[in-house]
ROSE-4610 file (N, C-alpha, C; in Angstrom, 1 decimal, always signed):
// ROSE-4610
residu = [X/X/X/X/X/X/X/X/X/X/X/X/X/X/X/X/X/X/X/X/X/X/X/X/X/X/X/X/X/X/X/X/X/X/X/X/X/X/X/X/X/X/X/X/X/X/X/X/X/X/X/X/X/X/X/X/X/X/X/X/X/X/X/X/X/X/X/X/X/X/X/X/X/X/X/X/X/X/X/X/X/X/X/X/X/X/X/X/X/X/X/X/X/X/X/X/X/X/X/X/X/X/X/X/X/X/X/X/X/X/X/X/X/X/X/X/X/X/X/X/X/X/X/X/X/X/X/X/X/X/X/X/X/X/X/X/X/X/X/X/X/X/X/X/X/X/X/X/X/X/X/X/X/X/X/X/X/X/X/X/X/X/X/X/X/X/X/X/X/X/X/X/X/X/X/X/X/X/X/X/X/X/X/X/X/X/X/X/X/X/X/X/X/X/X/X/X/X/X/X/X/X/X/X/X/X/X/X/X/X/X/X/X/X/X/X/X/X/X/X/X/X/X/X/X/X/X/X/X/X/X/X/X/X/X/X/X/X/X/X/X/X/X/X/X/X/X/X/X/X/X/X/X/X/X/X/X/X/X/X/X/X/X/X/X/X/X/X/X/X/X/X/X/X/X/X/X/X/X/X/X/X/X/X/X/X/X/X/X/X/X/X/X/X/X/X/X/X/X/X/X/X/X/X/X/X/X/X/X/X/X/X/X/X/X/X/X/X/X/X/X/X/X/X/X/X/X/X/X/X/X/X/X/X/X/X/X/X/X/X/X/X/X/X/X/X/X/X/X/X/X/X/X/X/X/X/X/X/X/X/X/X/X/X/X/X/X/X/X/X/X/X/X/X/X/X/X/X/X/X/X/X/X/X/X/X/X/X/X/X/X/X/X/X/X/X/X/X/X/X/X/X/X/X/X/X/X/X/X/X/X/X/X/X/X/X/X/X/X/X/X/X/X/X/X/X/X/X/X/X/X/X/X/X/X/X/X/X/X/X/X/X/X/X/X/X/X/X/X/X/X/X/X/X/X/X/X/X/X/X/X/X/X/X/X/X/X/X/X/X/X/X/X/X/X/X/X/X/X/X/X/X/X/X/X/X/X/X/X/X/X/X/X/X/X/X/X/X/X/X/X/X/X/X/X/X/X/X/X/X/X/X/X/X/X/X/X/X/X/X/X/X/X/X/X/X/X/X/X/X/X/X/X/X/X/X/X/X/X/X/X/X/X/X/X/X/X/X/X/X/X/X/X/X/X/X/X/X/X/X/X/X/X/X/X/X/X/X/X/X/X/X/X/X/X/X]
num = [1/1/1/2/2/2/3/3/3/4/4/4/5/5/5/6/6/6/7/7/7/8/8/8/9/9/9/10/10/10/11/11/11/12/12/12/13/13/13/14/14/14/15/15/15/16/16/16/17/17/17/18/18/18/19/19/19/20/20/20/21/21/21/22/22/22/23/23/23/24/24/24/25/25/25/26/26/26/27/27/27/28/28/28/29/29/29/30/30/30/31/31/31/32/32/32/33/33/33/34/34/34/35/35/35/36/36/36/37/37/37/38/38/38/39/39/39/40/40/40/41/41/41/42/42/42/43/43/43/44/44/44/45/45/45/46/46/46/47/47/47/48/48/48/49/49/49/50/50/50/51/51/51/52/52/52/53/53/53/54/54/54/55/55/55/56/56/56/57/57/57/58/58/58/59/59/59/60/60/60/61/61/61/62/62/62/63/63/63/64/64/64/65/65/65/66/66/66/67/67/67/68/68/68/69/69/69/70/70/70/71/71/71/72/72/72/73/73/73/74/74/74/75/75/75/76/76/76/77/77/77/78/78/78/79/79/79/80/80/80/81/81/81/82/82/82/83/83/83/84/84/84/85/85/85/86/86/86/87/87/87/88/88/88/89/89/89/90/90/90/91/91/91/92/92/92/93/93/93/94/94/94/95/95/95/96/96/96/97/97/97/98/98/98/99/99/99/100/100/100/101/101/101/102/102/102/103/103/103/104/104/104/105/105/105/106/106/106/107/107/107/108/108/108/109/109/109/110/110/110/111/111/111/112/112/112/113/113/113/114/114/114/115/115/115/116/116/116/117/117/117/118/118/118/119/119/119/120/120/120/121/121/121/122/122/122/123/123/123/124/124/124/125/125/125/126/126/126/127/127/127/128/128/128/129/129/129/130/130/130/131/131/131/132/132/132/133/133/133/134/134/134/135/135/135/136/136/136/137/137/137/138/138/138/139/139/139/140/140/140/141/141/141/142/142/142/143/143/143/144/144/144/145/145/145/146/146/146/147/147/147/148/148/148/149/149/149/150/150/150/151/151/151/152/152/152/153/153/153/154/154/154/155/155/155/156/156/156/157/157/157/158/158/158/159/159/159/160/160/160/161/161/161/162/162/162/163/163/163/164/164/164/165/165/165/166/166/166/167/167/167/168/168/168/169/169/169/170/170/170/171/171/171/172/172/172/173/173/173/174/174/174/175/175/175/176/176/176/177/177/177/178/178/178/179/179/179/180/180/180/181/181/181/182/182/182/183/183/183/184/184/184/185/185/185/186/186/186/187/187/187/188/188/188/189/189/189/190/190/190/191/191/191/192/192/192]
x = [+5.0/+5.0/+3.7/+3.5/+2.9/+1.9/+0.5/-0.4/-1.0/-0.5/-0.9/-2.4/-2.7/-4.3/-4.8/-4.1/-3.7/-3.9/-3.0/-3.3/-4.5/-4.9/-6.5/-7.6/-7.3/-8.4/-7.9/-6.8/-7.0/-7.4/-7.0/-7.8/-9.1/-9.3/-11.2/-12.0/-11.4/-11.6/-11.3/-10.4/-9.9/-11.2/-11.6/-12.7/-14.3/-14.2/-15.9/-15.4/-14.3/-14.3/-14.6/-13.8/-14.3/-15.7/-16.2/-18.1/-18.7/-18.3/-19.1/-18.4/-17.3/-17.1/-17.6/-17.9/-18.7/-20.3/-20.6/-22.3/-22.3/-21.2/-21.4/-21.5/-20.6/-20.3/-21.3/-22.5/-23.8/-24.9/-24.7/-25.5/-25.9/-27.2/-27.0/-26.1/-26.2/-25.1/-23.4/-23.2/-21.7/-21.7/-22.8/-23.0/-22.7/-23.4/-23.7/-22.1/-21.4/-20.0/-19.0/-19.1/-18.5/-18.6/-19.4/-20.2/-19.3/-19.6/-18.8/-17.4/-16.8/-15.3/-15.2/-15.8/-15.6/-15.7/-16.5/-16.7/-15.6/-14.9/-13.6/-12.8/-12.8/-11.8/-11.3/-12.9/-12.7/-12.3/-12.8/-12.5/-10.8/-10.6/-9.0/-8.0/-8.8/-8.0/-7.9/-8.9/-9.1/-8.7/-8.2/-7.3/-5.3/-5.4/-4.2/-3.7/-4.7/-4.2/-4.5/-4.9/-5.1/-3.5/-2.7/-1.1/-1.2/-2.2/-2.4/-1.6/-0.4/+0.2/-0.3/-1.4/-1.9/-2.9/-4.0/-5.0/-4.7/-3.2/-2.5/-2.9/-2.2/-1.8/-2.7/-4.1/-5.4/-6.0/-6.0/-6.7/-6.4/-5.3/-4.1/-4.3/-4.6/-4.4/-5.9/-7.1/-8.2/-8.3/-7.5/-7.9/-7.1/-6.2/-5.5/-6.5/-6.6/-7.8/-9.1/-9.2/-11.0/-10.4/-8.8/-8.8/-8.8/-8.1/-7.4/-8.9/-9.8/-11.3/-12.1/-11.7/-13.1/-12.6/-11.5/-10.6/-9.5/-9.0/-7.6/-8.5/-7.7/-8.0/-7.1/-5.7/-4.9/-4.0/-3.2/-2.3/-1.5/-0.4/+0.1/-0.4/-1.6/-1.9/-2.4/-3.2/-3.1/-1.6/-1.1/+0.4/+0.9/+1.1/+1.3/+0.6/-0.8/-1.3/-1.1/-0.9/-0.9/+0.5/+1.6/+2.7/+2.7/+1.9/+1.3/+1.2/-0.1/-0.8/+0.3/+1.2/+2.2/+3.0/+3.2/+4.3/+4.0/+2.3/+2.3/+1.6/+1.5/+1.1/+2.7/+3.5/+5.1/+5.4/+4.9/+5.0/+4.4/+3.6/+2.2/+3.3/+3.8/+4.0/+5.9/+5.9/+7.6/+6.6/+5.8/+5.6/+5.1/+4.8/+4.4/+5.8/+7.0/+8.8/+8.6/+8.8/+9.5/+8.5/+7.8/+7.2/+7.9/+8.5/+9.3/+11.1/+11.3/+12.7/+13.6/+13.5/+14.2/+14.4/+13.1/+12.7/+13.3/+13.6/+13.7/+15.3/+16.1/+17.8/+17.9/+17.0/+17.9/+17.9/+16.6/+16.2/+17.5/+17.6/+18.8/+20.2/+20.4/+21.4/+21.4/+20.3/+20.2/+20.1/+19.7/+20.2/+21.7/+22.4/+23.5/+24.7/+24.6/+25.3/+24.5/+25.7/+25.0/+24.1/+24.3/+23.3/+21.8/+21.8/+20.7/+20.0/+20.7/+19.6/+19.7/+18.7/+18.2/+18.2/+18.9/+19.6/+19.9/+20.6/+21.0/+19.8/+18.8/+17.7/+17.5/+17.0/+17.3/+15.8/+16.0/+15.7/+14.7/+14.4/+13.5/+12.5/+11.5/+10.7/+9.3/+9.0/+8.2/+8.6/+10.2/+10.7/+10.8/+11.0/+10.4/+9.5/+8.5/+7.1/+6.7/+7.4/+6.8/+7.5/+8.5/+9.4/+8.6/+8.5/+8.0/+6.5/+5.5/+4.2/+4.3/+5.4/+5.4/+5.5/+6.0/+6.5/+5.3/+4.7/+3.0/+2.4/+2.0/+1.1/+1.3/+2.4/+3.2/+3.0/+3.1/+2.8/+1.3/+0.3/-0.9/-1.7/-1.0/-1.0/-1.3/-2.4/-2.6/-3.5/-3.0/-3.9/-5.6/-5.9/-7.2/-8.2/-7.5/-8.6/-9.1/-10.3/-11.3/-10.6/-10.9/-10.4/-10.7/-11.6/-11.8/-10.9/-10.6/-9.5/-8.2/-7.9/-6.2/-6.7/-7.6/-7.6/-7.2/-7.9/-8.0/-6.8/-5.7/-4.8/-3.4/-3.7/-3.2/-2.8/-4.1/-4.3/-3.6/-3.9/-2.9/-1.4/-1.0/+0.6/+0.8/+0.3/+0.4/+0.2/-1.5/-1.4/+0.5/+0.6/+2.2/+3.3/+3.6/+4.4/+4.1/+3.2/+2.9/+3.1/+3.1/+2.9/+4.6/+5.2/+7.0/+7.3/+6.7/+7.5/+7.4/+6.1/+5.5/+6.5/+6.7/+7.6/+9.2/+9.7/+10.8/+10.8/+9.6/+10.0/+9.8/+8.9/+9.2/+10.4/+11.2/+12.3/+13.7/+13.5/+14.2/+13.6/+12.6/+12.2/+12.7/+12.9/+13.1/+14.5/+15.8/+16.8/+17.6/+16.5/+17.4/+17.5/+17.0/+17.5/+17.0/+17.6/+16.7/+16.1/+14.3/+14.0/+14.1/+13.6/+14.4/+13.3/+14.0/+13.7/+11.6/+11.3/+9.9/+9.4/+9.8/+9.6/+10.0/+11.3/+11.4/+10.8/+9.8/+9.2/+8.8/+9.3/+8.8/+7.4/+6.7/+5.2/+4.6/+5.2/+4.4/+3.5/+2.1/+1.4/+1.4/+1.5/+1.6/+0.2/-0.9/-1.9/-3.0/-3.8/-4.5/-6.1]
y = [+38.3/+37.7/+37.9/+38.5/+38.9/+37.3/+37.3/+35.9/+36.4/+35.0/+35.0/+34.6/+34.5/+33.9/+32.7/+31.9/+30.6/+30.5/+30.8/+30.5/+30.6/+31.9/+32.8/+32.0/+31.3/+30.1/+29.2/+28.6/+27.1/+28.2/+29.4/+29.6/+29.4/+30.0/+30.3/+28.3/+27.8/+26.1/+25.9/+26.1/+25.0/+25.6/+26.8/+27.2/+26.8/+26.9/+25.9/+24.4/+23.5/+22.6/+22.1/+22.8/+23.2/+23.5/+24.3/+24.4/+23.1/+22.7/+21.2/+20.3/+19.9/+19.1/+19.2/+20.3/+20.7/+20.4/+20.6/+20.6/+18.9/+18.1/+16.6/+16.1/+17.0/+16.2/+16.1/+17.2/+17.1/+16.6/+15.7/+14.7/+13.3/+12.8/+11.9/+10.5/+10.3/+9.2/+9.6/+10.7/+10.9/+11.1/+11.3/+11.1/+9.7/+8.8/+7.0/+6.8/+7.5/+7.4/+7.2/+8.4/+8.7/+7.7/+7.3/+6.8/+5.6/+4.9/+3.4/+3.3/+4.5/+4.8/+4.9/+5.3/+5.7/+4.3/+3.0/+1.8/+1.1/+1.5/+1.0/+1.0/+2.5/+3.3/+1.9/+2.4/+1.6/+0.2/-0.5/-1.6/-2.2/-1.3/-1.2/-0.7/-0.3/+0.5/-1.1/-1.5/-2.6/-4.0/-4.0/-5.3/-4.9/-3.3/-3.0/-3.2/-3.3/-2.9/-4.5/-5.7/-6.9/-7.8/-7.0/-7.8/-9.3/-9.5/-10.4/-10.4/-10.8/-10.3/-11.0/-12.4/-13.0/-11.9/-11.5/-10.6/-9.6/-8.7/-7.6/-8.0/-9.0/-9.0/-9.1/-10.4/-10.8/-9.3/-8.6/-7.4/-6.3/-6.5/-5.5/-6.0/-7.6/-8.0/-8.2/-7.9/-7.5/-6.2/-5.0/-3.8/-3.8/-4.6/-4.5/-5.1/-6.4/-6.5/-6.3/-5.2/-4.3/-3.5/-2.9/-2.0/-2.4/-3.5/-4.0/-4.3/-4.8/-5.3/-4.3/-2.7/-2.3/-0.5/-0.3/+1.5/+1.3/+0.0/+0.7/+1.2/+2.2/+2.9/+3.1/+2.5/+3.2/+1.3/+1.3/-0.4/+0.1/+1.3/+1.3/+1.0/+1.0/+1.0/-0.5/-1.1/-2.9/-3.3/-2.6/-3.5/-3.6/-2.2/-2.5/-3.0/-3.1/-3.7/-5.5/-5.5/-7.2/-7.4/-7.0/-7.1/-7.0/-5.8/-6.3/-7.4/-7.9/-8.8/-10.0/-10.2/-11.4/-11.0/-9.7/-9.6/-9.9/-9.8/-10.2/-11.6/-12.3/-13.8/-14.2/-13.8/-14.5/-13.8/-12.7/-12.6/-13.3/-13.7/-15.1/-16.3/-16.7/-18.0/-17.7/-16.9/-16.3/-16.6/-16.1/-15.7/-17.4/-17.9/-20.2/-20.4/-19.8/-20.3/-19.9/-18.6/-17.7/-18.3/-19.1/-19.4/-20.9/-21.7/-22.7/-22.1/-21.8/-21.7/-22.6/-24.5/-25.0/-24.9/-24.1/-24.2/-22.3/-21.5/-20.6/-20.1/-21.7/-21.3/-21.1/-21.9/-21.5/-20.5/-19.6/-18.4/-18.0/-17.3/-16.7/-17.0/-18.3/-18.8/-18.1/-18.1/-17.2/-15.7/-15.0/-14.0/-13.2/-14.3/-13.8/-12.7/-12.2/-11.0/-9.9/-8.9/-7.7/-6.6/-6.9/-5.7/-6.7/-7.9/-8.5/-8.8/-7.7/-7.9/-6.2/-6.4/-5.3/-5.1/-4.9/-4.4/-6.3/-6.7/-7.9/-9.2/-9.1/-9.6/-10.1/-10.8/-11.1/-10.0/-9.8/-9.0/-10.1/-10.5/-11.6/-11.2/-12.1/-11.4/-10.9/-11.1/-10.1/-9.3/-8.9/-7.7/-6.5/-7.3/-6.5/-5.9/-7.2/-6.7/-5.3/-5.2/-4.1/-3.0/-3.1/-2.2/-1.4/-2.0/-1.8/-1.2/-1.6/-1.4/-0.4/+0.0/+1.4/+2.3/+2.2/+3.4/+3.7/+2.2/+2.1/+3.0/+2.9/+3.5/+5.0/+5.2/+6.7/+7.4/+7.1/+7.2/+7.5/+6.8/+7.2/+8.5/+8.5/+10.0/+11.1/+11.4/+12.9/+13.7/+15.0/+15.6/+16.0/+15.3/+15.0/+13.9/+13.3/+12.3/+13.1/+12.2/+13.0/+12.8/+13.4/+13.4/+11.8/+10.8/+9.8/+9.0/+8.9/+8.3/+8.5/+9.8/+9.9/+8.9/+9.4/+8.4/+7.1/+6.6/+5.1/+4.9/+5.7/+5.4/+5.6/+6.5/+6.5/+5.6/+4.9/+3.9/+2.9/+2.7/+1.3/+1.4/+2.7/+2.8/+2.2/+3.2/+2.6/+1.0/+0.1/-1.3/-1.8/-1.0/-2.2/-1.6/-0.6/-0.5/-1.9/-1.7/-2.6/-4.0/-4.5/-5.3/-6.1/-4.7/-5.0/-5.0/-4.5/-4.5/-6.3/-6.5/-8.3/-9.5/-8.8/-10.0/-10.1/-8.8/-8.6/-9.4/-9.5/-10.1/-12.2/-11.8/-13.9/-13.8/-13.0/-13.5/-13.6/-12.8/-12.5/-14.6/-14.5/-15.7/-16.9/-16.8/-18.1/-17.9/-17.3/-17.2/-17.2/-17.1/-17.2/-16.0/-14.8/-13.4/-12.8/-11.4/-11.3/-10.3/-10.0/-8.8/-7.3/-6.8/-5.2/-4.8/-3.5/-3.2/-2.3/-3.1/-2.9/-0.9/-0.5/+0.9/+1.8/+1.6/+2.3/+2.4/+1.5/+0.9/+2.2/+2.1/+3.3/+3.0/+1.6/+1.7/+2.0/+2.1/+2.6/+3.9/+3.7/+5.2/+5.9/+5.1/+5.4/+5.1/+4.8/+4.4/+5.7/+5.9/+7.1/+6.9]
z = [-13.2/-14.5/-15.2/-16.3/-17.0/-17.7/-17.5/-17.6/-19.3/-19.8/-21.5/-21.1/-22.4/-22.4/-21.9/-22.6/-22.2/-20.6/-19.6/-18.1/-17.6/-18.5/-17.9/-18.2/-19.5/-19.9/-19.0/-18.4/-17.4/-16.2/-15.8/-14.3/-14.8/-16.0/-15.7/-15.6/-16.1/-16.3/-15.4/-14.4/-13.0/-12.1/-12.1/-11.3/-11.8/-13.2/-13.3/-13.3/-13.2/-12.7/-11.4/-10.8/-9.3/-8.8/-9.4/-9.1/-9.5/-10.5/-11.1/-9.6/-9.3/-8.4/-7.0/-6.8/-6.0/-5.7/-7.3/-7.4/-7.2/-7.6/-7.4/-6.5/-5.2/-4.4/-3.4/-3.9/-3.1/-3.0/-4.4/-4.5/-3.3/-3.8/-2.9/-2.9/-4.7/-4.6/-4.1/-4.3/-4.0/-2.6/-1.7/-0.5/-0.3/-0.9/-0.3/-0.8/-1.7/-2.4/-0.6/-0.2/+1.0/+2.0/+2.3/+3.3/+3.3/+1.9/+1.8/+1.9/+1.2/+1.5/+2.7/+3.9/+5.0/+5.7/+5.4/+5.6/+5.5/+4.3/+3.6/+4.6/+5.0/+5.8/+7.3/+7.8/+8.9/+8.9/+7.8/+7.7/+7.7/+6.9/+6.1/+7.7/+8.8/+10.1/+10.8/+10.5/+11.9/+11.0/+9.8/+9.5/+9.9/+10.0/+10.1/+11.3/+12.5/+13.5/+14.4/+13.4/+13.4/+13.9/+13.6/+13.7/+12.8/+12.2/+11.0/+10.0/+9.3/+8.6/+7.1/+7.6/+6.0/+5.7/+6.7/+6.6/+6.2/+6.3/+5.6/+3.9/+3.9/+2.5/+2.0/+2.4/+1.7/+1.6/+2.2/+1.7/+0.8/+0.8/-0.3/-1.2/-1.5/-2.5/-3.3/-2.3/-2.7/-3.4/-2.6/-3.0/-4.3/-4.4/-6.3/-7.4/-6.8/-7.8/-8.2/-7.3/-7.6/-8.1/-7.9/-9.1/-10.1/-10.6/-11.7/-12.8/-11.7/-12.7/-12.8/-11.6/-11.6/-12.5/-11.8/-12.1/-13.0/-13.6/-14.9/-15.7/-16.2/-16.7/-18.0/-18.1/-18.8/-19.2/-20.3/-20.1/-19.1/-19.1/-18.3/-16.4/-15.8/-15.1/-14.8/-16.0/-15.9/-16.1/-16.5/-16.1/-14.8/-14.2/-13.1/-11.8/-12.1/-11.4/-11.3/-12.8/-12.6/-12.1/-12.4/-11.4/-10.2/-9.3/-8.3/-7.4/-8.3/-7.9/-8.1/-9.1/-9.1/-8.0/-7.4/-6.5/-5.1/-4.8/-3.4/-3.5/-4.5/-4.9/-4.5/-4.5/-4.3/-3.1/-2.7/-1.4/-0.4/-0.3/+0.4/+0.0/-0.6/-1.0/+0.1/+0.2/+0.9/+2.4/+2.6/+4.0/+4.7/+3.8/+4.1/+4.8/+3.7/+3.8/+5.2/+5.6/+6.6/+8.2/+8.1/+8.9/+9.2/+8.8/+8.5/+8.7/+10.1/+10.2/+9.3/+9.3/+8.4/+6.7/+6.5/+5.0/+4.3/+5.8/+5.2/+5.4/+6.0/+5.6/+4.5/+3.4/+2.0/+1.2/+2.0/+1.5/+2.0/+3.4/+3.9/+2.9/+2.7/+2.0/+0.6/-0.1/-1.3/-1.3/-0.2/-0.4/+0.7/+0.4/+1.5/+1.2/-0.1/-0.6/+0.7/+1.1/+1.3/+0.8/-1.0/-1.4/-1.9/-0.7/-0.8/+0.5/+1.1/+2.8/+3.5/+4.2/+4.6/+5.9/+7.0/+8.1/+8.8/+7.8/+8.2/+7.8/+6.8/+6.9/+5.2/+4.7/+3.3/+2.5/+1.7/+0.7/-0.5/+0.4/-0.3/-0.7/-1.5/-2.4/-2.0/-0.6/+0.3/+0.6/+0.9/+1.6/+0.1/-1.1/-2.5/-2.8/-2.2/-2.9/-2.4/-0.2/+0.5/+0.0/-0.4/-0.8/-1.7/-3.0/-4.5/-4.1/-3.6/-3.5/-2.0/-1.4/-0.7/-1.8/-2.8/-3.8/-4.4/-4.9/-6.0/-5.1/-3.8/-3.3/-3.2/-2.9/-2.8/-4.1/-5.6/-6.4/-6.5/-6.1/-6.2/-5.6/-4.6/-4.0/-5.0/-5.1/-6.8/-5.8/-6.3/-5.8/-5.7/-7.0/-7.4/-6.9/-5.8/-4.8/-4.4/-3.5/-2.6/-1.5/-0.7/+1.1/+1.4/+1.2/+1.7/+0.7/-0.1/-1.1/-0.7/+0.0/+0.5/+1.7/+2.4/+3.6/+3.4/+2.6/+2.5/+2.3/+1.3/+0.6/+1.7/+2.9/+3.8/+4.6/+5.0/+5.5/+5.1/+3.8/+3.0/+3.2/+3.3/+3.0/+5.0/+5.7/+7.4/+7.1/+6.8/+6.4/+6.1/+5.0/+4.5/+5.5/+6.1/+6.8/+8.1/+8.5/+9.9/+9.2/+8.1/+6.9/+7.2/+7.2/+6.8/+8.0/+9.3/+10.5/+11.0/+10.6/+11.0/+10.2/+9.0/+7.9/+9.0/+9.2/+9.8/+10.6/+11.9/+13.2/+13.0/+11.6/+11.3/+10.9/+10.2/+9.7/+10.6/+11.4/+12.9/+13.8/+13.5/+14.6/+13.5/+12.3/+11.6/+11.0/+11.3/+11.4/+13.1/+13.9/+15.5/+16.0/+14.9/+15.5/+16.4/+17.3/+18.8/+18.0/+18.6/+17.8/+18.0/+16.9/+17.3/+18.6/+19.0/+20.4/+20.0/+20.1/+19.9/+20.2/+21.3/+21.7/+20.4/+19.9/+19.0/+17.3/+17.2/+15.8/+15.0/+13.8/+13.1/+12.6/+13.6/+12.8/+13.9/+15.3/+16.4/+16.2/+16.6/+16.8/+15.3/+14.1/+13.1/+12.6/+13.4/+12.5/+12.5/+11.3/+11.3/+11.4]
């Protein structure tokens, strides 16, 4: 395929972009940049691997709102952030219920259609939020993060997975149900 001008100006641009991102990244601040992400990192490993499922969320729900005050950038991006932040504010207020077997028949009771439960389990507005904010975070995935940004962002998606395996087993303990066979967890050995 024969290259118009046009391409040859974005190659020649994608490569002095590239030198500039380079010449940045040797600075010392974009060094102390790394360092903290790398803090983050750890930090964000060892709330995951906490089996904490409030501590999940309180920090998820940290890292939304340092975006939301510190990186939107765009409305479309305060919007979804603040939905977000409404969806795991109603997810916390679900996870008080699901800890209260008697308080959370009615949930069950309200979502007792089949295209409202999820391998026998209600589809309630935690099992939404994890749903919905696996996708947000999946979404964020660009190729234009730095290596310590995918990390982190890795990390978060592992976070909500172990997030949804924990909601599952209260909702299993506050309906009577036995729980699933632990060995086979799709969050086992999943942490990075």
């Amino acid at each position: 395929m024969e290259k118009t001008g046009s391409i040859e100006t974005f190659e020649r641009l994608f490569l002095r972009e590239d030198g500039f991102m380079r010449e940045i990244g040797r600075t010392p601040p974009a060094k102390q940049l790394q360092e903290v992400r790398n803090d983050l990192l750890t930090e964000t490993k060892r709330v995951g691997r906490s089996g904490n499922l409030s501590l999940i969320l309180a920090s998820e729900k940290a890292f939304l709102q340092n975006d939301l005050d510190r990186h939107s950038t765009s409305p479309s991006m305060v919007s979804s952030l603040r939905i977000a932040l409404t969806e795991i504010t109603a997810a916390e207020a679900q996870l008080e219920k699901v800890r209260d077997p008697e308080a959370y028949k009615s949930t069950d009771a309200d979502y007792s259609l089949p295209k409202n439960r999820i391998h026998g389990l209600p589809k309630d507005q935690a099992r939404q939020f994890f749903s919905s904010h696996a996708t947000r975070l999946l979404n964020l995935d660009r190729s234009r993060l730095s290596p310590e940004e995918k990390h982190l962002l890795d990390q978060r998606k592992v976070n909500m997975r172990a997030a949804t395996g924990l909601y599952e087993a209260l909702q299993r303990d506050a309906l009577g149900l036995p729980q699933k066979d632990q060995g086979r967890s799709r969050n086992k050995g999943m942490e990075r």
